[in-house]
N, C-alpha and C positions, 0 to 999 in steps of 0.2 A: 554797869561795870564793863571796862572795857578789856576784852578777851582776845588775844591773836588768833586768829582761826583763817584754815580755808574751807571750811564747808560748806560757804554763801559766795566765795569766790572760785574763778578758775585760775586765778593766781595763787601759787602756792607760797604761802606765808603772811596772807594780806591781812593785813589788821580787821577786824568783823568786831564795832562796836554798837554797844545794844543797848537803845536808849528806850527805858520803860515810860510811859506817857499817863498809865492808867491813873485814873484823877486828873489829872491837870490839868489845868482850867484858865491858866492865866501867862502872860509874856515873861514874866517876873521866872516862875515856874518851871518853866521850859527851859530858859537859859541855866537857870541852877541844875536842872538835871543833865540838861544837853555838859556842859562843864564838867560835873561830878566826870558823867560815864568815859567823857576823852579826856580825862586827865589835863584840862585846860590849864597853867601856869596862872600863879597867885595876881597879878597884874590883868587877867582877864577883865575888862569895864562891864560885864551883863548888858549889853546893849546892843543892837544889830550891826553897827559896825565894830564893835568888839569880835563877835562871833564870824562876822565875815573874814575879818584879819589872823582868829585863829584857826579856823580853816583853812585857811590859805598857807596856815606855816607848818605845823603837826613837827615841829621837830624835837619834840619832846617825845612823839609817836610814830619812830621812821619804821615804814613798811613801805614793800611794791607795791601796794592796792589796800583799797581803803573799801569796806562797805560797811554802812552804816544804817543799821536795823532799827527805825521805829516802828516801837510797839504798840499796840493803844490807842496808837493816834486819833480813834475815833472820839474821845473822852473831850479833847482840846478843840476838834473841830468843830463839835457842836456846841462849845463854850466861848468859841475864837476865834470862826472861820479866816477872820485879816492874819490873825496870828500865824496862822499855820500858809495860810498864802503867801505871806512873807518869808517864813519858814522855807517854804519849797523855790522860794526864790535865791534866798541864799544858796542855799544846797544846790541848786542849779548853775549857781555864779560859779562855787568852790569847783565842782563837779570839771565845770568850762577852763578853770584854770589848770589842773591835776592834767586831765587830756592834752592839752599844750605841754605839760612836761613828761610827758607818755606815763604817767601814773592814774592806775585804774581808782575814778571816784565812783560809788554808788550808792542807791537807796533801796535798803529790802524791808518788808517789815507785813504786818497783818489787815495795814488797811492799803483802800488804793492808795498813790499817790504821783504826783509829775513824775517823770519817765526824766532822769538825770541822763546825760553821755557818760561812760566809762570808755577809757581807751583798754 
């Protein structure tokens, strides 16, 4: 569910959305939850460049700063490794575009994961 918070940001007011992973196992999976918790619009495709295009827009979810807490992530990576390497690649693209428009992107969450840019 996605929650505005600054306690994961030092922008105050930044959106801090919290995507739970535990179980998850599959591509299918991921995007259904990744959508649920950002309030993705009904036109969303479940597909990798669906998810890169909503990222890239969030104007259904305008904040200064965006961080974005996966949870769990260990659950999909050992069910998925591509999955989640792809994953981190997105979130890496979105991250790269947010900084170009001085909007803080980031990724927090309980396992490791790629080190995003935030401006």
């Amino acid at each position: 569910m996605s929650t505005p918070s600054s306690a994961h940001s030092a922008t105050p007011g930044a959106a801090l959305v919290a995507i739970e992973l535990a179980g998850c196992r599959t591509k299918a999976e991921l995007l259904s939850r990744i959508a649920t918790a950002m309030r993705f619009p009904p036109w969303f495709g479940h597909n990798w460049d669906a998810l890169a295009d909503c990222l890239t827009d969030l104007s259904w979810l305008p904040a200064p700063a965006y961080v974005i807490e996966l949870q769990h992530l260990g659950d999909l990576r050992a069910a998925a490794p591509e999955v989640v390497a792809t994953l981190l690649e997105i979130l890496a693209d979105a991250a790269a575009y947010w900084a170009d428009q001085g909007i803080g992107f980031s990724l927090a969450g309980d396992e490791p994961t790629r080190s995003t840019p935030a401006s």
